[in-house]
C-alpha positions in Angstrom: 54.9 154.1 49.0 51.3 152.9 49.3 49.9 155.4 50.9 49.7 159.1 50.9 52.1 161.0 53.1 51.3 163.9 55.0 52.8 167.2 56.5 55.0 165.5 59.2 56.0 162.6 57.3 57.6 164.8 54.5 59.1 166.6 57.3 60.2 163.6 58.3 61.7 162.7 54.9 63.6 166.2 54.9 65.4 165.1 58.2 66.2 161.8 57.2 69.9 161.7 55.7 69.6 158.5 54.1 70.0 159.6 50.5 69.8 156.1 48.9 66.1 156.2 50.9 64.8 158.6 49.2 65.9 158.2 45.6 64.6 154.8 45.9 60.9 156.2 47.3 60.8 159.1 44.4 62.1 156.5 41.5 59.4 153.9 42.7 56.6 156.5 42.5 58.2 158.2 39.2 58.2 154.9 37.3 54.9 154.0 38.0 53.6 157.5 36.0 56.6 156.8 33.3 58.5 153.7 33.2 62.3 154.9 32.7 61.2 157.7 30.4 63.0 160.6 29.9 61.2 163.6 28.5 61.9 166.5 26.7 60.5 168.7 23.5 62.2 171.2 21.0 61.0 174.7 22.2 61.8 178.0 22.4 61.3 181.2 24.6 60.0 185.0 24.3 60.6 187.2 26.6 59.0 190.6 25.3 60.6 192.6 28.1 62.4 192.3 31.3 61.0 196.2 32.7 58.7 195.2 35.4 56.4 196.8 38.3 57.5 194.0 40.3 60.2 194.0 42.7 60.7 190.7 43.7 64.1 190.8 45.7 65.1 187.0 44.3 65.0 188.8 40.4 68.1 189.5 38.4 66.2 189.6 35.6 63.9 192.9 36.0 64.7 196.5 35.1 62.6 199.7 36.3 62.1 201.3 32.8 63.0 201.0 28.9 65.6 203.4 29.6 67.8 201.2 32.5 70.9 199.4 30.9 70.2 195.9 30.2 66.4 197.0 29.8 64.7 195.4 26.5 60.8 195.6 25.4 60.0 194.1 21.9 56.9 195.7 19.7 55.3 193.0 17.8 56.9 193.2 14.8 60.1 192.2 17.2 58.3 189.4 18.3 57.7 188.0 14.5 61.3 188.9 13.8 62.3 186.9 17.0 59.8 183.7 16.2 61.3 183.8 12.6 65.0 183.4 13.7 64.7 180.9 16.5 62.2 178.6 14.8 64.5 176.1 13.0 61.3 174.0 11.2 61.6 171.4 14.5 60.3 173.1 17.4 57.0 171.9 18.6 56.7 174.6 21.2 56.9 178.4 21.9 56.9 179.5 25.6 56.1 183.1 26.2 56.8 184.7 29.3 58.4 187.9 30.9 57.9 190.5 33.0 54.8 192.8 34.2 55.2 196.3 32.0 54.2 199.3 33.8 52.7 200.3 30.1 51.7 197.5 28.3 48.0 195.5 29.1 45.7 193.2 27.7 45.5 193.9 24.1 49.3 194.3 23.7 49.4 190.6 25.0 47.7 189.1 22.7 48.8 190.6 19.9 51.8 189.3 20.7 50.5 185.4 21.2 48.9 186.4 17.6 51.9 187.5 16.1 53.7 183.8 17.3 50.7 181.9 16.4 50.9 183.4 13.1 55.2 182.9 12.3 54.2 179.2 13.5 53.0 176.4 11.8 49.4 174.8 13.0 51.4 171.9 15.0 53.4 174.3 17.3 52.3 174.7 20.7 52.0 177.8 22.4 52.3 178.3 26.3 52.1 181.6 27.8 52.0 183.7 30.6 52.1 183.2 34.1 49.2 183.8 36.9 51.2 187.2 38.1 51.1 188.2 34.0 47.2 187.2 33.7 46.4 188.8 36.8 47.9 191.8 35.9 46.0 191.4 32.5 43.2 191.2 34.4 43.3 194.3 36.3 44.6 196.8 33.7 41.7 195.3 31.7 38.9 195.0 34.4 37.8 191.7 33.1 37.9 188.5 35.3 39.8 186.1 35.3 37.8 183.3 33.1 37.4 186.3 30.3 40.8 186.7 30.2 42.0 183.1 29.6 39.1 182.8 26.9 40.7 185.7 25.2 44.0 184.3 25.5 42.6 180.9 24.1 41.0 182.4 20.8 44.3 184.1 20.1 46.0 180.7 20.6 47.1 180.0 24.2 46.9 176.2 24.9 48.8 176.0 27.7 49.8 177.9 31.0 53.6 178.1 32.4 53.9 177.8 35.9 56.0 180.6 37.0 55.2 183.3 40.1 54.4 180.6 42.6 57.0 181.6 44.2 56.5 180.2 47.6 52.6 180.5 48.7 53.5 181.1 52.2 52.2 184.7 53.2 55.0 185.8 55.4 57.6 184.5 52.9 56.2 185.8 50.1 55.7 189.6 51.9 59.4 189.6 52.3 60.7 188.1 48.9 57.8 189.6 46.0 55.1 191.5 48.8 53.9 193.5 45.9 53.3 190.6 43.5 49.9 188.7 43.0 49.8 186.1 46.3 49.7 182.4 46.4 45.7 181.9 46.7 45.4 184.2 43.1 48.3 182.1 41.6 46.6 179.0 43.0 42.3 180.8 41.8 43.9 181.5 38.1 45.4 177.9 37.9 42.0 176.7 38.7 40.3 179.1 36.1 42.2 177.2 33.6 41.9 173.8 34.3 37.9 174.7 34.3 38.5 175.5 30.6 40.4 172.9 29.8 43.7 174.4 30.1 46.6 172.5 30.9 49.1 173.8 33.8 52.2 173.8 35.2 53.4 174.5 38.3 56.7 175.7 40.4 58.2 176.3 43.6 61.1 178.8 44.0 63.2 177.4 46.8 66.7 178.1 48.7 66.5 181.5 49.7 64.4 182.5 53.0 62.3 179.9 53.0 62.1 177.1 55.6 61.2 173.3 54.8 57.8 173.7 56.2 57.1 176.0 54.0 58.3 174.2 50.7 55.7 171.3 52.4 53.0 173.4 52.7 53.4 174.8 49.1 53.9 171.3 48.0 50.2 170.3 49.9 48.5 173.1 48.3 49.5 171.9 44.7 48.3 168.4 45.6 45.0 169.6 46.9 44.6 171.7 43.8 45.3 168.8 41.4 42.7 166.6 43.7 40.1 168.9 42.7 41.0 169.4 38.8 43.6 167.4 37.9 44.8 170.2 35.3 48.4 170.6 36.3 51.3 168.4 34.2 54.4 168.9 35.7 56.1 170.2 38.9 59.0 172.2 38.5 61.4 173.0 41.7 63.4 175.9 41.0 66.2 176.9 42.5 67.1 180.1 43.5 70.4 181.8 42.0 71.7 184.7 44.2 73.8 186.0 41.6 73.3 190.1 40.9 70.3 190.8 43.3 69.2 191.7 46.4 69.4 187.8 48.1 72.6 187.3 47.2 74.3 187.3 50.5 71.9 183.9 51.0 74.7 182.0 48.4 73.3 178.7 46.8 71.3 175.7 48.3 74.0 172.5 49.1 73.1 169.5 46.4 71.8 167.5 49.2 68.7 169.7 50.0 68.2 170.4 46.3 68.3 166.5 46.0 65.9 166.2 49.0 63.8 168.7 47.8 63.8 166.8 44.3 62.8 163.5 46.2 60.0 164.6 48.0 57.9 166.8 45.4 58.0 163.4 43.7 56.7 161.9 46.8 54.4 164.6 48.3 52.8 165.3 44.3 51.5 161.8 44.1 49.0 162.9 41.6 51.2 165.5 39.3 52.7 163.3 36.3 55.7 165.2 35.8 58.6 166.3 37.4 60.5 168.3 35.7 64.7 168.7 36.1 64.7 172.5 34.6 68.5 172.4 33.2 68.9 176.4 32.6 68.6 176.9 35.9 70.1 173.5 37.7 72.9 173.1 35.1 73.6 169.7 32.9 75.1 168.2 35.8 72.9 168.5 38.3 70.0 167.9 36.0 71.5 164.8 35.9 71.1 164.4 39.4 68.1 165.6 39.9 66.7 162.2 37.4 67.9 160.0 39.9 66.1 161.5 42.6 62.1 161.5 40.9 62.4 164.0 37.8 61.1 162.5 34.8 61.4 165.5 32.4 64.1 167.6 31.2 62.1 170.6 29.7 63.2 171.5 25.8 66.3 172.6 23.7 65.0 176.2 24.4 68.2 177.6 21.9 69.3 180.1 23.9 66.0 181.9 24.6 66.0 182.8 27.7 67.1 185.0 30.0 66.0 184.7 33.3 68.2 182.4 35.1 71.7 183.5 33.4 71.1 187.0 34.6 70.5 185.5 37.8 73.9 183.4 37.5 73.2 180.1 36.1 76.2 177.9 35.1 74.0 178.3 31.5 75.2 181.4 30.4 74.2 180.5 27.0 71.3 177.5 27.3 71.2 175.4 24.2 71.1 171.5 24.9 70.5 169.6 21.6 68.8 166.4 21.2 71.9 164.2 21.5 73.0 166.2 24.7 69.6 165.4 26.1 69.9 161.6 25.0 73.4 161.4 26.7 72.5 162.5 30.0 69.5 160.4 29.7 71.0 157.6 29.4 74.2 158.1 31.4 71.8 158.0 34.3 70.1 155.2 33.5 67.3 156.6 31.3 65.5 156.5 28.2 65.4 159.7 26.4 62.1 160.4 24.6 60.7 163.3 22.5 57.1 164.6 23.5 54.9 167.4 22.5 53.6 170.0 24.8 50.6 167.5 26.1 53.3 164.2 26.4 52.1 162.7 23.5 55.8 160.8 22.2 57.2 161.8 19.2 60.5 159.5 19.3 62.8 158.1 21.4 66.7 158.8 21.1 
């Protein structure tokens, strides 16, 4: 497209059935930022606990205290134990991320980034934390926000995740996570890092109350932040799983609208690089999909490290996607599968 769209033409896009249309519109735009690339890394996840002041009422992941079944909250010798038997001497990234603990702030936070950055050889990445984690950091701490990331940086952050966006929409977000930090915070501590050199990602949750318009206007705000700083790497849609909480009377988004919804972040994020198919949470076959339709980037191995979408009913009960996996559905779609680090620098192609 040569020209940027706006609010009604992506509404327009959404009401358009012509399927062949927009996969044509999201490849054009995602091979102009990266040819017929296909990118993943070799990464893994810690999730220090799942016991969370939150009640977000899309989570299947969050317990009330270290006592609930299915509750878990590592100390930091946990956490080197963890790194230690999950790093396999190939990973080039470790993604922390989890829940809000009623008892646990700043200092406990990073200590654990400094107990990864020291299991980890000098070339391994670490991203952690999400906005709702650093503005919780922030208030059990009283420091702002800029203090925080610094402190996060010297410990070894170099990158931010993108979850908690949820959907920025007030109304929405009252009714799905009303207690959780709101869209303009998410949107003020993505900012605060970009300032510092920090790169970001972002999300969208989508297929549970929301309407279109809203996924639009979540979609707009993202562009206008990236107009400003240009810090953000990737988008990554992800799709709600109504599997053991307290949506899941809502069921699961038809593949058309995920595939719409696919097609026009890729269209609407004209200036965001990277669209990332997350396969934990889509599954290998629809990740598959999701390529032809704009996504550039699969996301990692992870080695079963995660949590958060299984207990929410992913067809990933157990994520592990090795290299040739990743290569396969590459290629089976059309695509060149190629290695990267955690800033898209290429490391090999498969």
């Amino acid at each position: 497209m040569s020209k940027r769209i706006g609010f009604d033409e992506a509404m327009a896009l959404y009401e358009s059935n012509d399927l062949n249309l927009l996969s044509k519109l999201a490849l054009d735009i995602r091979r102009s930022f990266n040819g017929d690339k296909v990118y993943y890394n070799r990464n893994f996840h810690v999730e220090p606990s799942n016991v969370c002041i939150h009640r977000c009422t899309f989570c299947s992941y969050r317990r009330d205290n270290d006592s609930q079944p299915g509750a878990w909250s590592m100390d930091i010798e946990q956490v080197r134990e963890y790194c230690r038997e999950k790093y396999k001497n190939s990973e080039t990234e470790v993604h922390i991320v989890g829940s809000v603990h009623p008892g646990r702030g700043l200092q406990y936070y990073l200590d654990v980034v400094e107990a990864v950055r020291g299991e980890m050889p000098a070339g391994v990445a670490i991203k952690a934390y999400t906005a709702v984690e650093i503005d919780d950091m922030t208030r059990s701490s009283g420091l702002p926000v800029r203090d925080v990331l610094i402190a996060l940086k010297e410990k070894g952050v170099e990158l931010l995740p993108g979850g908690g966006a949820e959907i920025f929409n007030p109304e929405v977000r009252n009714k799905i996570c009303a207690d959780k930090t709101d869209g303009a915070r998410w949107l003020e501590i993505h900012k605060e890092a970009h300032k510092l050199g920090m790169r970001t990602n972002a999300t969208m949750l989508f297929g549970h109350i929301e309407e279109r318009r809203h996924r639009i206007e979540h979609l707009m705000a993202l562009r206008e932040l990236q107009d400003e700083t240009g810090g953000f790497d990737a988008f990554i849609p992800l799709l709600f799983k109504p599997a053991n909480n307290p949506l899941s009377y809502l069921g699961e988004l038809n593949i058309i609208e995920v595939l719409k919804t696919f097609a026009i972040s890729r269209i609407v994020l004209d200036n965001i690089p990277h669209i990332k198919s997350y396969w934990p949470m889509l599954g290998k076959e629809m990740c598959q999909l999701a390529l032809l339709y704009g996504a550039d980037d699969m996301d990692g191995t992870i080695n079963d490290s995660t949590k958060i979408y299984s207990m929410a009913g992913s067809k990933e009960q157990n994520p592990v996607m090795t290299t040739d996996d990743i290569a396969r559905i590459a290629s089976e779609a059309g695509f060149t599968a190629v290695e990267r680090d955690s800033f898209y620098n290429e490391l090999q192609k498969k």
